[in-house]
C-alpha positions as CSV (number, residue, x, y, z in Angstrom):
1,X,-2.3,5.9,-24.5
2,X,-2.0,2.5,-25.7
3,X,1.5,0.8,-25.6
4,X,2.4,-0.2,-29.3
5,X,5.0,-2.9,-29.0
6,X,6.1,-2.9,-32.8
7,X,6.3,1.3,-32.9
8,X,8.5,0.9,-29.3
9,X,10.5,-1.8,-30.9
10,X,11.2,0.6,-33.9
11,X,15.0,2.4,-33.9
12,X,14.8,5.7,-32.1
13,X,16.7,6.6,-35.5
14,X,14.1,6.2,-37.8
15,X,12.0,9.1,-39.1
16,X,8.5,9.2,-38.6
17,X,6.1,10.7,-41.2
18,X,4.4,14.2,-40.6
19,X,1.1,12.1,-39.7
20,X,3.1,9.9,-37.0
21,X,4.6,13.0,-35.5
22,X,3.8,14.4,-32.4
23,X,4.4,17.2,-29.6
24,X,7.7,16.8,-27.3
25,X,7.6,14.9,-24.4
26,X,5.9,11.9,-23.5
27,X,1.9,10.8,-24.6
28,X,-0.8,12.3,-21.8
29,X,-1.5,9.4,-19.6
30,X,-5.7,10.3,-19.9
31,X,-6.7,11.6,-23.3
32,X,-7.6,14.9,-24.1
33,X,-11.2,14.7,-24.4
34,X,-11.1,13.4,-20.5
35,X,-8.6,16.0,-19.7
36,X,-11.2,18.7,-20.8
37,X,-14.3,17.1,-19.3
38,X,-12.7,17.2,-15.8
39,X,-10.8,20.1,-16.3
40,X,-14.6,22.4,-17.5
41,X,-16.6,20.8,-14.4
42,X,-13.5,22.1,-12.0
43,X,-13.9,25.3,-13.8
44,X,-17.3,25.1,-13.1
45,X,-16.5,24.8,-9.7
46,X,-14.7,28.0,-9.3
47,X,-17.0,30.3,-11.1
48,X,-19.6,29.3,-8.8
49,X,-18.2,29.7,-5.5
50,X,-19.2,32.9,-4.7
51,X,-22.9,32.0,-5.1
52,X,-22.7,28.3,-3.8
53,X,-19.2,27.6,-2.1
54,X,-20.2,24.3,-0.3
55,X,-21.6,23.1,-3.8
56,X,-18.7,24.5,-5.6
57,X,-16.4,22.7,-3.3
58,X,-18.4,19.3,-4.0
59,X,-18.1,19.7,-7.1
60,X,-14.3,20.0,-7.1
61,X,-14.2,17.4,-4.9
62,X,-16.1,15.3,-7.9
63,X,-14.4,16.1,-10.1
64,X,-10.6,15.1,-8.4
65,X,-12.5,11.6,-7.5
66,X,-13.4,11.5,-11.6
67,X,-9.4,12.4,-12.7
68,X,-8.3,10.0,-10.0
69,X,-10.3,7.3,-11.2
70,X,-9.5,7.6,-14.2
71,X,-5.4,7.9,-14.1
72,X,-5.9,4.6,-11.5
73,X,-7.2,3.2,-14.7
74,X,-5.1,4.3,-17.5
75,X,-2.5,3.2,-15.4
76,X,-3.2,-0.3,-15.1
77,X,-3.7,-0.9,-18.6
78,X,-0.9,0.3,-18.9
79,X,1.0,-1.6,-16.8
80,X,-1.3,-4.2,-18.7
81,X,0.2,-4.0,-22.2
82,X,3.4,-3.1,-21.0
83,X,3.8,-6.6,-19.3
84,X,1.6,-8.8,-22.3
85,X,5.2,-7.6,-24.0
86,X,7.3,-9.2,-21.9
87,X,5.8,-11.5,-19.7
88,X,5.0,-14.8,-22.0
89,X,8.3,-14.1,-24.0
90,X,10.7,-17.0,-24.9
91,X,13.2,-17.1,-22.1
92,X,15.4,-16.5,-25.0
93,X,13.8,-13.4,-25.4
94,X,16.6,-10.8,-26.4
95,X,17.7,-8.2,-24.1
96,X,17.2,-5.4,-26.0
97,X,13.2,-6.2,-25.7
98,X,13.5,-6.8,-22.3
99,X,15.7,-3.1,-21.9
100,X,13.1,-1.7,-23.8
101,X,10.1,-3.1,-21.3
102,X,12.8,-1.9,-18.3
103,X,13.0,1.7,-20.2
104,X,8.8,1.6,-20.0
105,X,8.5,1.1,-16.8
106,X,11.7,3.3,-15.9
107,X,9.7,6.5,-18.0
108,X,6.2,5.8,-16.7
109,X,7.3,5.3,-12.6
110,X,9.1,8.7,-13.5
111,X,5.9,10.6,-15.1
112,X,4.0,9.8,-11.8
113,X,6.6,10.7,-9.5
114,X,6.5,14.2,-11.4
115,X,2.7,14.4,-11.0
């Protein structure tokens, strides 16, 4: 997920429209399309274990490295965009911008302590 500063900067208060609106709970850190390419080779994986466990295994192994990777990654630019919000600010920069920056970090530290 990319981090939108204007959309985060927008009241909590105000209504999205049905094209904006989304599931509960916070964005997937690796998009879907990821999510089910890693997801169908670890699938793959188990269905094949009685015939080839050592290559099954492997292949679970793989595919861990691949989701690893790529959370590593969506993380950092993550942590990326997050900070291009903050970091060159005016030191005048209100505190509500700089809450909302704290918030960020506060929900996404949270999401991977929960992994």
């Amino acid at each position: 997920m990319m981090y939108d500063q204007t959309r985060a900067q927008q009241p909590a208060s105000q209504t999205r429209g049905s094209a904006e609106r989304r599931r509960p709970g916070p964005e997937p850190l690796l998009p879907a399309d990821e999510q089910d390419k890693v997801l169908q080779r670890l699938q793959h994986a188990l269905n094949t274990f009685a015939d080839t466990p050592l290559k099954a295994l492997e292949e679970a192994e793989s595919a861990y490295d691949e989701a690893t990777a790529q959370l590593v990654n969506a993380l950092a630019e993550h942590r990326t965009l997050l900070r291009a919000g903050w970091q060159d600010q005016n030191p005048e920069t209100q505190s509500d911008e700089l809450r909302l920056a704290l918030r960020q970090y506060r929900e996404i530290t949270q999401r991977m302590l929960r992994l």
